[in-house]
N, C-alpha and C positions, 0 to 999 in steps of 0.2 A: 672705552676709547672716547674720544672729546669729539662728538659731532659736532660743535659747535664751542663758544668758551662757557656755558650753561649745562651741556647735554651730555649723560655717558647712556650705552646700554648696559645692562646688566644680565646677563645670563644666568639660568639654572636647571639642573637636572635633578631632579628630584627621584632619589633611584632605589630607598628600600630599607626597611625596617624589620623586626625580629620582636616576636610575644612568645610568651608561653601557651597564652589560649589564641583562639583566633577570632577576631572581632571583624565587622566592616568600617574601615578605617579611609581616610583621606587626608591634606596636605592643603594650607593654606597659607599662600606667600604675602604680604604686605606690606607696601613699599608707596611715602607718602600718601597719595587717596587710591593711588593702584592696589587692586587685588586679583589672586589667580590662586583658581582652587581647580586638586586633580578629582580625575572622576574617583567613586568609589571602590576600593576592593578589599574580598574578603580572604581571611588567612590569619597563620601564626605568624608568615614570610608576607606582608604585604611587597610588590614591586610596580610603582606606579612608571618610571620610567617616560615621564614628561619635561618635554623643556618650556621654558617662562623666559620672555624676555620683555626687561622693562626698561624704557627709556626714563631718566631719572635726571632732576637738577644737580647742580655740583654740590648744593650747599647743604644738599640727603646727607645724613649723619649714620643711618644702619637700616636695617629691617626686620623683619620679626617673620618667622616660620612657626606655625602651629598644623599640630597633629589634632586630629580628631576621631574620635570613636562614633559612629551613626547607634540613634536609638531609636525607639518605639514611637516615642512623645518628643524626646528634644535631643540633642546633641550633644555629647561632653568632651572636655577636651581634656587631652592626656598630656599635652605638653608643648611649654612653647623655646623658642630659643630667639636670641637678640643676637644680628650679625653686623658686627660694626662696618661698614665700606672701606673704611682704612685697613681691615684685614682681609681685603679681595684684594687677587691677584690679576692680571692683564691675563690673555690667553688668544689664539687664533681659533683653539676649537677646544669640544670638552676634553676632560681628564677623565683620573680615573674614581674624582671623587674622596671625600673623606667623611668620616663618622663624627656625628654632633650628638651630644649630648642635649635632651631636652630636659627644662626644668620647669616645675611648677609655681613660680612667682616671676612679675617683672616689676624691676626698678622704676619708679619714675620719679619725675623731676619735675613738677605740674601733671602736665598732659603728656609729657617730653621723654618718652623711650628712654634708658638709658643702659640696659641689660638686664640680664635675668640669674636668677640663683635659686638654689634648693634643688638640687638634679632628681630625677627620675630614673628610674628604671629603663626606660626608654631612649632610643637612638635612631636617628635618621642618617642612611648616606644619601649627600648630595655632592654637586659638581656646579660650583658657584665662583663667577671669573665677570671680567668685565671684557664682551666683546672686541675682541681688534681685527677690522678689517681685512 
């Protein structure tokens, strides 16, 4: 919703994923210099079940959600997805969420986001709207 002619918020629910083995896994949203990572949990069913809300310029183009696997020494990631803002919907409160595909490469265009390709194994549901009062 337009808090201002600059400002929307951006909501999200971050609500759960499916392996075959069970890893310590977590979720990391980013959206221009904002970032919001869930805590970690372990499983074949990970369900983190956190909401994110970011206030965002208008002339934001999308965001990026990556998955991560926790390790010993460092961290690797399983998979990211690019969500355009043109494909969020308005809402008053959450749904019931939908299944994303994550993929292992992203487009870019310099430095410039532009989506991602080469899917994955991997799937996140999330429940991703833009706030309306």
């Amino acid at each position: 919703v337009k808090d201002d002619d600059d400002d929307n918020n951006l909501e999200l629910n971050v609500l759960a994923t499916t392996f075959t083995e069970a890893f310590d896994t977590y979720v990391v949203l980013k959206v221009q210099d904002l970032k919001g990572t869930t805590i970690d949990r372990r499983g074949s069913e990970p369900c983190w079940e956190q909401d994110f809300m970011f206030e965002i310029g208008a002339d934001e183009k999308g965001f990026t959600v990556e998955l991560w696997k926790k390790g010993l020494l460092w961290d690797s990631i399983l998979g990211v997805l690019w969500i355009p803002l043109s494909s969020v919907e308005h809402a008053t409160g959450e749904g019931p969420g939908a299944w994303w595909t994550l993929h292992s490469k992203v487009i870019k265009n310099g430095i410039e986001i532009q989506g991602t390709r080469t899917p994955t194994s991997h799937e996140l549901l999330l429940d991703v709207y833009f706030a309306v009062p």
